[in-house]
GUNU-231241 format. One record per residue (C-alpha): x, y, z; residue number from 1. Coordinates in Angstrom, 1 decimal, padded with zeros to 4 digits, always signed. Last residue first. Layout:
% residues N
east = X&north = Y&up = Z&resi = NUM
...
***
This chain:
% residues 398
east = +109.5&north = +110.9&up = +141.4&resi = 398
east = +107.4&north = +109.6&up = +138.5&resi = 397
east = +109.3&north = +111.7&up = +135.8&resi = 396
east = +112.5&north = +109.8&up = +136.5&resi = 395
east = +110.9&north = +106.5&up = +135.5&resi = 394
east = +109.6&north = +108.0&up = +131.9&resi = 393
east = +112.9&north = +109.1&up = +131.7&resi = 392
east = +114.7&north = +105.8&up = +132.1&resi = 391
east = +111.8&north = +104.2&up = +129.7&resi = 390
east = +112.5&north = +106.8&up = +127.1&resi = 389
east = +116.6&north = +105.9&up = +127.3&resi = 388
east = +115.4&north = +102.4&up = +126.8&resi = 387
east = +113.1&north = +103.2&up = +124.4&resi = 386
east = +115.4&north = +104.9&up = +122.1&resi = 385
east = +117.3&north = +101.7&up = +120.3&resi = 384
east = +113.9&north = +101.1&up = +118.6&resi = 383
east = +111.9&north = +097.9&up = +118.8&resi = 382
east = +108.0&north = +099.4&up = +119.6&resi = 381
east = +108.8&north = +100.9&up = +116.1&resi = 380
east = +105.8&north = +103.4&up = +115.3&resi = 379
east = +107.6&north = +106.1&up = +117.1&resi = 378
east = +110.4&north = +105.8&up = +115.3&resi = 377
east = +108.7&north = +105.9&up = +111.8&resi = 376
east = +109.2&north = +102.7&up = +109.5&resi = 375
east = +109.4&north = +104.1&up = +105.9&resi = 374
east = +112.8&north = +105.7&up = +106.1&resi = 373
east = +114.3&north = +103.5&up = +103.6&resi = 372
east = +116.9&north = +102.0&up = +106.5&resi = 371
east = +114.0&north = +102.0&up = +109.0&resi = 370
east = +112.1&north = +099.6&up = +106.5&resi = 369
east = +115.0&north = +097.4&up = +106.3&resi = 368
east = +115.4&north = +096.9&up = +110.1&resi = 367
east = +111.8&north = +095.5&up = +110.0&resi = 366
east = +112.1&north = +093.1&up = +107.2&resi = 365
east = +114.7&north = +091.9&up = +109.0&resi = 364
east = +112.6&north = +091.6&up = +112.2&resi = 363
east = +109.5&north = +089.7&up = +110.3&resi = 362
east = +112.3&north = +086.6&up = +109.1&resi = 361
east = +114.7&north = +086.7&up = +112.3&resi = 360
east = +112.0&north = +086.7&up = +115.0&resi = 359
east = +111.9&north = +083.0&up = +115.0&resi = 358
east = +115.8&north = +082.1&up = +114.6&resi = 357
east = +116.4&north = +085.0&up = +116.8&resi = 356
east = +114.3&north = +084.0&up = +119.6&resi = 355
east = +117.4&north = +083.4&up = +122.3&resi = 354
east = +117.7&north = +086.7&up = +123.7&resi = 353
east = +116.6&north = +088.9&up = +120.3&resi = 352
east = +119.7&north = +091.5&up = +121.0&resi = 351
east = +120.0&north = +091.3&up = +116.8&resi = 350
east = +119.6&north = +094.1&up = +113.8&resi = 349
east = +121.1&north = +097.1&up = +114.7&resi = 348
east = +121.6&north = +100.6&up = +112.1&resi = 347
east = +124.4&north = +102.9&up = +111.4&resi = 346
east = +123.7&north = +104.9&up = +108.8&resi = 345
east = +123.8&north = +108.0&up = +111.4&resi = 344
east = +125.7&north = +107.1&up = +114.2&resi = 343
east = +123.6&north = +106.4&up = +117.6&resi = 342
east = +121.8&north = +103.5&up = +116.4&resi = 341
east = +119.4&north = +102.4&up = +113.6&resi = 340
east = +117.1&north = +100.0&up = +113.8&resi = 339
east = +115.7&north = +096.7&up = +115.5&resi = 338
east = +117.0&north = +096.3&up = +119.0&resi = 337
east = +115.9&north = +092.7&up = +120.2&resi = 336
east = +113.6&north = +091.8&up = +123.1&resi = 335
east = +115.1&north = +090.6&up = +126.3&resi = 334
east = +113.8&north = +093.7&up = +128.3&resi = 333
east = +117.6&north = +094.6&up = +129.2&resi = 332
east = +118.8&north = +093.0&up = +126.3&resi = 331
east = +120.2&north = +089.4&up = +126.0&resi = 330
east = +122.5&north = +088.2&up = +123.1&resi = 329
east = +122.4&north = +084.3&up = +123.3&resi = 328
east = +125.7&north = +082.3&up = +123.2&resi = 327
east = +125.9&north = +078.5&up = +121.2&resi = 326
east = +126.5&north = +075.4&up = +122.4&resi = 325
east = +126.3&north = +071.6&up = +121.8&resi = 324
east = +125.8&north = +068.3&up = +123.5&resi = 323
east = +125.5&north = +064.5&up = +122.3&resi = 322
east = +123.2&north = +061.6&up = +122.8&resi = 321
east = +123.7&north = +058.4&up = +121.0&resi = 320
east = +127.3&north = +057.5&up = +121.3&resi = 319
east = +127.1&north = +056.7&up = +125.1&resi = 318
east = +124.0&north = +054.6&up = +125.4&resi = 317
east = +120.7&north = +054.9&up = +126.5&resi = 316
east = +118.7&north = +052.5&up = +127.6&resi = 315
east = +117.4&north = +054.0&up = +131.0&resi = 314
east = +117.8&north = +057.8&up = +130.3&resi = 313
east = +115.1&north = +057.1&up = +127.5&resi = 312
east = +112.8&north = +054.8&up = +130.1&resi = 311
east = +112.8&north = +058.2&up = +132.0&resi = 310
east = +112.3&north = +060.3&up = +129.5&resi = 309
east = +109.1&north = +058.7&up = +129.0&resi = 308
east = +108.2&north = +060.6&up = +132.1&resi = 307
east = +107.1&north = +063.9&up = +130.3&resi = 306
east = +106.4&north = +066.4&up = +133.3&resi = 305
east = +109.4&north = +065.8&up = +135.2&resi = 304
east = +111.2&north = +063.6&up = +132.7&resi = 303
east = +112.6&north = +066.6&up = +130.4&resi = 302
east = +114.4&north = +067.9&up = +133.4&resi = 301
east = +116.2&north = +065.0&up = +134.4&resi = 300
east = +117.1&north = +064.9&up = +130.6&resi = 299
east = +118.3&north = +068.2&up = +130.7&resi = 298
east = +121.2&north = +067.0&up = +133.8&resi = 297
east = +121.7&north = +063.9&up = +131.8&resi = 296
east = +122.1&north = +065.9&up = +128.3&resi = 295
east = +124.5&north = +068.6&up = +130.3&resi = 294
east = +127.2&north = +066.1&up = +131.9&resi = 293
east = +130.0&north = +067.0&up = +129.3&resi = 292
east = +129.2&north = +070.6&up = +129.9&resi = 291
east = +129.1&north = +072.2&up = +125.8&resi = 290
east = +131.8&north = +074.4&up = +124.6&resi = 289
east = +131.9&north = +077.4&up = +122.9&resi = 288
east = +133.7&north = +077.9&up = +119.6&resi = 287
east = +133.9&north = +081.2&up = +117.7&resi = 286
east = +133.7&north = +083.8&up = +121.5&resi = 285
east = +131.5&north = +085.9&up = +122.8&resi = 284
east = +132.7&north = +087.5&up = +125.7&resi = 283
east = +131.1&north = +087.0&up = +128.8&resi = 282
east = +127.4&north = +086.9&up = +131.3&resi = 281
east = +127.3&north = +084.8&up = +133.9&resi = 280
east = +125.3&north = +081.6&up = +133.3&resi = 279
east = +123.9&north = +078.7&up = +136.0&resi = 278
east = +123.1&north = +075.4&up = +134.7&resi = 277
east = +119.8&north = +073.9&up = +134.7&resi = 276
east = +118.1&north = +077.2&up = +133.4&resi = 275
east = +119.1&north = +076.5&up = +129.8&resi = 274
east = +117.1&north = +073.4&up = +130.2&resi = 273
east = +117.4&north = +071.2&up = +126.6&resi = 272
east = +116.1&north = +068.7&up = +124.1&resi = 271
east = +116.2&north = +068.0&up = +120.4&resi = 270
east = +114.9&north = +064.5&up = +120.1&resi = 269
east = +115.1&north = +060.9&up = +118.4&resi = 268
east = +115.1&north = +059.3&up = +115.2&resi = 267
east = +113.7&north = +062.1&up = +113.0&resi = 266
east = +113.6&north = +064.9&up = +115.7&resi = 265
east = +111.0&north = +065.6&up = +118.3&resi = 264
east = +110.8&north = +068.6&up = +120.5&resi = 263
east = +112.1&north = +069.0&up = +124.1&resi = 262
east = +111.9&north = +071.5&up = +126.5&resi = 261
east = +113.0&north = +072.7&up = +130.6&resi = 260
east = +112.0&north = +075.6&up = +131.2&resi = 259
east = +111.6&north = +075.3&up = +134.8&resi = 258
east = +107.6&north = +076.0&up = +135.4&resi = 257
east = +106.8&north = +076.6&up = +132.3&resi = 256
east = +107.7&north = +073.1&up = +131.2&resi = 255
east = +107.9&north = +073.5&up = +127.1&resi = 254
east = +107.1&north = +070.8&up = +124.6&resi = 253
east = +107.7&north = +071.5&up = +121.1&resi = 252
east = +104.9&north = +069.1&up = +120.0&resi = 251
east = +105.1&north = +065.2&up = +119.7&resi = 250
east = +104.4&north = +063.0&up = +116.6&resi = 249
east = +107.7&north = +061.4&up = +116.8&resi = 248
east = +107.4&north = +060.2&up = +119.8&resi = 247
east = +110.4&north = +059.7&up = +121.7&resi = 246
east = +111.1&north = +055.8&up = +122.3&resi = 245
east = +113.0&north = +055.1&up = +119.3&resi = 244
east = +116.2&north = +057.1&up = +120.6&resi = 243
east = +118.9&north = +059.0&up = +118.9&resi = 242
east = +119.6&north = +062.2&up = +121.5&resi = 241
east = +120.3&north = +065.7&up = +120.6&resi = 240
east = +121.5&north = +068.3&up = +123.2&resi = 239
east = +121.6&north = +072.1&up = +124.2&resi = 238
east = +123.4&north = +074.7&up = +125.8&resi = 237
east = +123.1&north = +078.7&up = +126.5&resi = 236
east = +125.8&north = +080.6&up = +127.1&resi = 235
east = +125.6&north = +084.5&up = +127.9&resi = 234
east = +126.4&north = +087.7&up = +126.1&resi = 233
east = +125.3&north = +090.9&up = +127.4&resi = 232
east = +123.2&north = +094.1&up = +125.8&resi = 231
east = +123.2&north = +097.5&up = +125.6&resi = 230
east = +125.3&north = +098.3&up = +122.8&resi = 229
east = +127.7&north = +100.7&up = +122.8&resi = 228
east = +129.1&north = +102.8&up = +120.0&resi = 227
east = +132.5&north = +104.1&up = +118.9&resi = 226
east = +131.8&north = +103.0&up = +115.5&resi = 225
east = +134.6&north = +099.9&up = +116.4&resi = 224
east = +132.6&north = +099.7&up = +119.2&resi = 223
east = +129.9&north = +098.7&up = +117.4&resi = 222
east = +131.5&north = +095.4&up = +115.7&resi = 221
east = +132.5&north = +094.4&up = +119.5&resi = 220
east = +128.9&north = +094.5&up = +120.9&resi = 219
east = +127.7&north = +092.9&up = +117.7&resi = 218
east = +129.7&north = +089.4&up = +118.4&resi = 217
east = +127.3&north = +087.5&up = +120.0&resi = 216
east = +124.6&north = +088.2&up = +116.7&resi = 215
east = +126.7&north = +089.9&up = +113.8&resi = 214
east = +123.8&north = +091.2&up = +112.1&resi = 213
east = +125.1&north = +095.2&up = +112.4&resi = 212
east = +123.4&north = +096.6&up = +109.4&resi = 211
east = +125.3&north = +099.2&up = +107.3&resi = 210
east = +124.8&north = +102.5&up = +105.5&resi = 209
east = +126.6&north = +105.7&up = +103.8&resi = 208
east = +128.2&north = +103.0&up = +101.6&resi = 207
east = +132.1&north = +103.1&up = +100.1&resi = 206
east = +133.3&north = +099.4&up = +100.8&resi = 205
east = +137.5&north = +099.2&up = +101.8&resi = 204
east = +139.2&north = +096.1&up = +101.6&resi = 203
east = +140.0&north = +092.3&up = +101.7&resi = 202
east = +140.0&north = +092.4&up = +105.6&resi = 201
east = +137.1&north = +095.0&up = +105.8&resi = 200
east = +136.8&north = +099.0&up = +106.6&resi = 199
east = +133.5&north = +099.8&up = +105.9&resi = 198
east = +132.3&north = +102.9&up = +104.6&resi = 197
east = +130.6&north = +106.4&up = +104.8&resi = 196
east = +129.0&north = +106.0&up = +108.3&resi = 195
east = +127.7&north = +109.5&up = +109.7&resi = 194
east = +127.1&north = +112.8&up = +107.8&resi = 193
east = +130.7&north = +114.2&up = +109.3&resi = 192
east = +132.9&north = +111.6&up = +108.4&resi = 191
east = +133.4&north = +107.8&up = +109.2&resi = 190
east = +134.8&north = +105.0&up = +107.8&resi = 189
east = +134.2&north = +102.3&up = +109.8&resi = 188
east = +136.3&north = +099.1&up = +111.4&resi = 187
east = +137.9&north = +095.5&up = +110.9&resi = 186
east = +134.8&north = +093.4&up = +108.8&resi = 185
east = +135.4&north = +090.3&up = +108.3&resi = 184
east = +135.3&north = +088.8&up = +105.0&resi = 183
east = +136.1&north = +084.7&up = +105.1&resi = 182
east = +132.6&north = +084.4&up = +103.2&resi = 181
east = +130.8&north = +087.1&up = +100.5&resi = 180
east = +127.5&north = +087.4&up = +099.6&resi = 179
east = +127.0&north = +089.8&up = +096.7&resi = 178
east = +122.9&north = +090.1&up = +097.9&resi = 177
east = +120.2&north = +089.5&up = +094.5&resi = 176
east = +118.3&north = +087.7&up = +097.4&resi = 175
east = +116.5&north = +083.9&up = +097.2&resi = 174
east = +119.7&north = +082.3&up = +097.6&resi = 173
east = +120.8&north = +084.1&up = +100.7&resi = 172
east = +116.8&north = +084.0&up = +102.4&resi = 171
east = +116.8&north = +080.0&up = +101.3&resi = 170
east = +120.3&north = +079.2&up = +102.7&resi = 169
east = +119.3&north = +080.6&up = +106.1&resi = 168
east = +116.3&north = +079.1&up = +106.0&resi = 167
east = +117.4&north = +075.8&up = +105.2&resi = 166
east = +120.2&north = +076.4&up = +107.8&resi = 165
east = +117.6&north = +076.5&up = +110.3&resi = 164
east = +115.2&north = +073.7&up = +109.9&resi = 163
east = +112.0&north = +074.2&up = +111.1&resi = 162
east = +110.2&north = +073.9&up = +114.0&resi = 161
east = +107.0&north = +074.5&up = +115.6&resi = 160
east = +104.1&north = +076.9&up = +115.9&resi = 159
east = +100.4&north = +076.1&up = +113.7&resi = 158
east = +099.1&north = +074.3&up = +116.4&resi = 157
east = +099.1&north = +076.7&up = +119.4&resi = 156
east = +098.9&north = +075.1&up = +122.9&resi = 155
east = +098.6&north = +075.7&up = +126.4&resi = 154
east = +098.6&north = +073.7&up = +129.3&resi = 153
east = +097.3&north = +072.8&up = +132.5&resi = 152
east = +097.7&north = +070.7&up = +136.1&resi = 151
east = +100.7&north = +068.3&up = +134.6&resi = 150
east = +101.8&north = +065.9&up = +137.6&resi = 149
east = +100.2&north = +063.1&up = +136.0&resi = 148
east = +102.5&north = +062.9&up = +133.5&resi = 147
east = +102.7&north = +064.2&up = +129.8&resi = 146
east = +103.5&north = +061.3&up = +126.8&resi = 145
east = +099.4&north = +061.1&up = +126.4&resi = 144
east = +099.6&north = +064.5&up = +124.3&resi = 143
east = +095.4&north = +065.0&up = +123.6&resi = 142
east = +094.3&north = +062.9&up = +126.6&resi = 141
east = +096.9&north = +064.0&up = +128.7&resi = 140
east = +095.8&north = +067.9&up = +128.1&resi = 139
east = +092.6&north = +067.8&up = +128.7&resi = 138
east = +093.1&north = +066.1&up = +131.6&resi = 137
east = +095.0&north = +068.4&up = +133.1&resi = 136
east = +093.3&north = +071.8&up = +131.7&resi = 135
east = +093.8&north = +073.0&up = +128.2&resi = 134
east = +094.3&north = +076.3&up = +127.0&resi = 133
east = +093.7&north = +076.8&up = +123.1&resi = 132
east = +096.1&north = +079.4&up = +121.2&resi = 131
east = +094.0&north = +080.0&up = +117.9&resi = 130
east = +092.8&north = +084.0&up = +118.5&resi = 129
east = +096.4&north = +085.2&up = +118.2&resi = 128
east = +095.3&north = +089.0&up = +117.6&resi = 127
east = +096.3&north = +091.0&up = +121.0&resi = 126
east = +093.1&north = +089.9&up = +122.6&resi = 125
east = +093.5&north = +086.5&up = +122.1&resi = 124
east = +096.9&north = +086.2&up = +123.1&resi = 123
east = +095.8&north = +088.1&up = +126.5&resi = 122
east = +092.7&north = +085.9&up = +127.1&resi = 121
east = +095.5&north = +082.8&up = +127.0&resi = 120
east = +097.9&north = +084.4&up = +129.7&resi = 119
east = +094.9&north = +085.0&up = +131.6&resi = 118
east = +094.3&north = +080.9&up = +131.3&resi = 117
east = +097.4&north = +080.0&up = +131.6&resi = 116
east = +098.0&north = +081.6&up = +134.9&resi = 115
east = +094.7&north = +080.2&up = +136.1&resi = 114
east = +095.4&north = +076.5&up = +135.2&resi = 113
east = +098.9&north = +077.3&up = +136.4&resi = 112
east = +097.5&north = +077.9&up = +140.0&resi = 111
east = +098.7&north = +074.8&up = +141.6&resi = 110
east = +101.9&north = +074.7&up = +139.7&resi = 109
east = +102.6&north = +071.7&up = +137.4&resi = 108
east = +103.0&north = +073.6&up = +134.3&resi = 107
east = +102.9&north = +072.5&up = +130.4&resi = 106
east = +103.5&north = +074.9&up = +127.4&resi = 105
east = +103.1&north = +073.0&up = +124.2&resi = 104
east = +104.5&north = +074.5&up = +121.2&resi = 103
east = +102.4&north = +073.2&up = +117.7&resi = 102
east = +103.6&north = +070.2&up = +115.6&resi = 101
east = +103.8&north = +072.7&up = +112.8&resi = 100
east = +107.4&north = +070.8&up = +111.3&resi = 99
east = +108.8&north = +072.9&up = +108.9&resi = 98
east = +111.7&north = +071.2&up = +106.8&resi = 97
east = +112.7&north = +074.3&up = +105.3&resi = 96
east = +111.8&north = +073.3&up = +101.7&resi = 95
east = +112.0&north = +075.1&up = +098.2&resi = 94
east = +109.6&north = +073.6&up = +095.8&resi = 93
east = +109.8&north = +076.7&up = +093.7&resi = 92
east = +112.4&north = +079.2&up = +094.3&resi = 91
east = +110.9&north = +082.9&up = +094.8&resi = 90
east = +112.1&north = +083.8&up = +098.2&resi = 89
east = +108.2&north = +084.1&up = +098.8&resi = 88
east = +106.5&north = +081.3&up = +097.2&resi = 87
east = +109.3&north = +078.9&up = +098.5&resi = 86
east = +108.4&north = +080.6&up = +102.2&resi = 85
east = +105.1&north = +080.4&up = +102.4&resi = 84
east = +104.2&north = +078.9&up = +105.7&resi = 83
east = +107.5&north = +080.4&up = +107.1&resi = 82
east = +107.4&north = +084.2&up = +105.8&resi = 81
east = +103.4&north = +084.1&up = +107.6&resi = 80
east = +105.5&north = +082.9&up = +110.7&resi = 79
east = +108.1&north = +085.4&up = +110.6&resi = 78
east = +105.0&north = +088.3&up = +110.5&resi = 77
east = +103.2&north = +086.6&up = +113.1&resi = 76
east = +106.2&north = +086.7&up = +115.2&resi = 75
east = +106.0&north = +090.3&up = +114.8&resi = 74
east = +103.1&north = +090.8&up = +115.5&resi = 73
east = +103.1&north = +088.7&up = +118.8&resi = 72
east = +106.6&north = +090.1&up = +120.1&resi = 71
east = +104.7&north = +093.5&up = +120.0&resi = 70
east = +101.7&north = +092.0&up = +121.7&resi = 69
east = +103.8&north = +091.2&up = +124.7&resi = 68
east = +102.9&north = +087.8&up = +126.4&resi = 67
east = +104.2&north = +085.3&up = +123.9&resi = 66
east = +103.1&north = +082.2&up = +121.8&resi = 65
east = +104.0&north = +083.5&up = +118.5&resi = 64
east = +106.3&north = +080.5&up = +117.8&resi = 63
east = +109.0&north = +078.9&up = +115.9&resi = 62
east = +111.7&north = +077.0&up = +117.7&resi = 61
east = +114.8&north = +075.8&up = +115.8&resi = 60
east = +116.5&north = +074.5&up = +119.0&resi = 59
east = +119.8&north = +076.5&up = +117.9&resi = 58
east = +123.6&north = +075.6&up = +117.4&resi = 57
east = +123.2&north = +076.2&up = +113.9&resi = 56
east = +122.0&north = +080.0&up = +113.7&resi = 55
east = +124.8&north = +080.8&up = +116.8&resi = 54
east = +127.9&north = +080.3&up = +115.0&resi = 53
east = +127.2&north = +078.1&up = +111.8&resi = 52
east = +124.6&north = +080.2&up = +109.5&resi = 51
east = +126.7&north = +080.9&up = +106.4&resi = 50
east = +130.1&north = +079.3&up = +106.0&resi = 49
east = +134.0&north = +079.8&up = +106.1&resi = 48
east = +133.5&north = +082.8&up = +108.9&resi = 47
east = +133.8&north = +086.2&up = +108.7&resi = 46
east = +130.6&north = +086.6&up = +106.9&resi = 45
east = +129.9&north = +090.1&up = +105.0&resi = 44
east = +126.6&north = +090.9&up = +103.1&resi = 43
east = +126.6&north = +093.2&up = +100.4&resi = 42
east = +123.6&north = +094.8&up = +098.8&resi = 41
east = +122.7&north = +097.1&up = +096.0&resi = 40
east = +119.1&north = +098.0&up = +097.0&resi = 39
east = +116.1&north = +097.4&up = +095.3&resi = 38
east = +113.4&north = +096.6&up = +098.1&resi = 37
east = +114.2&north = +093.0&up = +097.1&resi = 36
east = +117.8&north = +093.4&up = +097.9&resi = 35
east = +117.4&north = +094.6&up = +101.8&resi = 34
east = +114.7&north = +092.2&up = +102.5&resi = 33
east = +117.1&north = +089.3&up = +101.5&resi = 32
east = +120.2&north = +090.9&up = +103.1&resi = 31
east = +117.8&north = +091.4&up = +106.2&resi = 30
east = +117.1&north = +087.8&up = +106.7&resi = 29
east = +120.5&north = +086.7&up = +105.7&resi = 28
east = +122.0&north = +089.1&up = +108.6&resi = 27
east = +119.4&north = +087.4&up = +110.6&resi = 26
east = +120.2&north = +083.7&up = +109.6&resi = 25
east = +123.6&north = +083.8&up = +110.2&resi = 24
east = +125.9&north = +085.9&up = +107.8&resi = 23
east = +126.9&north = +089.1&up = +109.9&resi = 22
east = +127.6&north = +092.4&up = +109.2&resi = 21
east = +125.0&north = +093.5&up = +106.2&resi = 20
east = +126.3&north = +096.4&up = +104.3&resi = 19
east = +123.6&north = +098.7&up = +101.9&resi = 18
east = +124.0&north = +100.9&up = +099.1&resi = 17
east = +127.3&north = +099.6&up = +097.9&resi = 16
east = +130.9&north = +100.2&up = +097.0&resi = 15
east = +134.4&north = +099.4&up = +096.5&resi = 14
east = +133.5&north = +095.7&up = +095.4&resi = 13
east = +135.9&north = +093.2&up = +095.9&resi = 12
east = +136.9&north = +090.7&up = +093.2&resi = 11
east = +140.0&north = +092.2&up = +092.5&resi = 10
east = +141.0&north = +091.2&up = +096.2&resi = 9
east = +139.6&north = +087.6&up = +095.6&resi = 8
east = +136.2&north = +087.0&up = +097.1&resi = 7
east = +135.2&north = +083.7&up = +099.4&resi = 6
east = +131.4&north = +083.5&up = +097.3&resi = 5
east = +127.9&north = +083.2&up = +097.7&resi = 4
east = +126.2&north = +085.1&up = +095.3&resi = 3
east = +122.0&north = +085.7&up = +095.5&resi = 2
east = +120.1&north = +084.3&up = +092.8&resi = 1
***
């Protein structure tokens, strides 16, 4: 079982094969991977806990609902982690609370039955035969919460939710990882082949590689390798609400049209409309802070297409709906960097822009297989280079 521990000094170790930066549920992710290929592993946390920056201020959304096919396989790989996830971090009876309610995209737009319906012929075609499309009345009859206004949907049963510190626990316990808490890391030690250590507030760690996990705050772990990443940091919010009038058997339910969402919890829902409230990009930072008037201003956009929100906004009271937030790490094509980066043994593992907790499972795996050299660049549609290759590509045209 994996050791999770705030070190003494003596404690320490001087060296390892592998460093994870970062303790949320991708750093866990790839400690996990990292150990069960065989190598000596140390994952660093900065904080007094695993998972509680970005991991726990998630909606806990699983899908492989996308448009890419890349983001399809690989969320096809996290999902397959999911379903059998006891069986594979080897602890019997283990549960993450998964919850395949299915995701339900829902648009009002007069040509959403058409959009959807391309959209769907894509998913198929790139492997993710299961996603059904269902027109209007389809779709009231099989979700009656959704209002009239709804002209087509989409839905996948096997996505949902689970719970994200189970996970997180599960990948650290399940690894032979030397986990250790209130460690952050303060610089590397470098030399002529690339990384040879990390510099750390109880101490040096002798290792010709390390994984930057460090979600919000990877930009600022980089530069202390004198590299830059490309990507920004930007709030995103989210509320819970105690109410007996959500139903409990409802899917992740996503307007297309404004993003707005919601998904049941035991005793209420998780809900949230990131697009509500304008974002500029910043720093990252330990604590951010939630708008006091974001749960009314999600819930308006929750009732649109779902008008039981309405009747939920009508009997609420103070102490039952609260707000919390956490910073997403957007690239430029909002799909992670998975791999190394500029310095040799210096590798990436984050930019997901808000699917972390989805991606996290397949992507660590990923990052892993770079580190033992079995993942070719070219065969990595997540490497560092495309940007620079997609810059080029553009400057060839003219």
């Amino acid at each position: 079982m994996g050791r999770i521990a705030t070190p003494e000094r003596t404690e320490f170790p001087a060296t390892a094969d592998l460093v994870v930066i970062g303790g949320g549920i991708v750093g866990c992710a790839t400690a996990f991977w990292a150990s069960r290929a065989g190598l000596d592993t140390i994952l660093l946390e900065k904080r007094e806990a695993l998972g509680v920056l970005t991991t726990s201020n998630s909606a806990e959304g699983v899908r492989c609902q996308y448009d890419e096919p890349e983001n399809i396989t690989m969320m096809k790989g996290s999902l397959d982690v999911l379903e059998h996830f006891a069986e594979v971090i080897g602890i019997p009876g283990y549960d993450i609370a998964f919850h395949q309610q299915g995701y339900l995209f829902i648009t009002s737009a007069e040509d959403g039955p058409q959009a959807l319906q391309d959209r769907v012929r894509r998913q198929h075609a790139w492997g993710l035969p299961d996603v059904e499309f269902l027109d209007g009345d389809r779709a009231r009859r099989r979700f009656p919460y959704l209002g009239p206004l709804v002209t087509a949907a989409t839905f996948r049963q096997r996505d949902g939710w689970v719970s994200t510190h189970e996970v997180t626990y599960g990948f650290a316990q399940g690894s032979t990882a030397r986990i250790f808490l209130e460690t952050e890391v303060t610089g590397f030690r470098l030399d002529g082949q690339g990384v040879a250590g990390v510099e750390t507030s109880r101490g040096p760690v002798h290792t010709r590689a390390a994984v930057i996990a460090a979600g919000p705050f990877s930009g600022r772990v980089a530069r202390m390798a004198g590299v830059t990443l490309p990507v920004v940091i930007e709030r995103r919010q989210k509320a819970v609400v105690h109410s007996p009038l959500i139903p409990q058997d409802g899917a992740m339910t996503i307007d297309v049209d404004t993003g707005a969402y919601w998904h049941p919890e035991p005793g209420g829902a998780v809900f949230g409309w990131g697009e509500a409230v304008p974002e500029k990009p910043g720093e990252p930072v330990d604590h951010v802070p939630a708008d006091w008037d974001y749960p009314a201003v999600a819930m308006e956009g929750c009732c649109r297409l779902s008008p039981f929100w309405e009747k939920v906004a009508e009997t609420l009271k103070r102490e039952d709906v609260y707000a919390s937030a956490g910073q997403y790490t957007i690239t430029p094509d909002a799909k992670p960097i998975l791999g190394p980066l500029e310095v040799p043994g210096l590798y990436f593992n984050g930019g997901y822009s808000g699917h972390g907790i989805q991606g996290a499972p397949e992507g660590g795996r990923i990052v892993v297989e770079t580190v033992l050299g079995r993942l070719r660049p070219e065969d990595n549609p997540f490497r560092r280079e495309r940007f620079a290759e997609e810059v080029k590509k553009e400057q060839m045209m003219f």
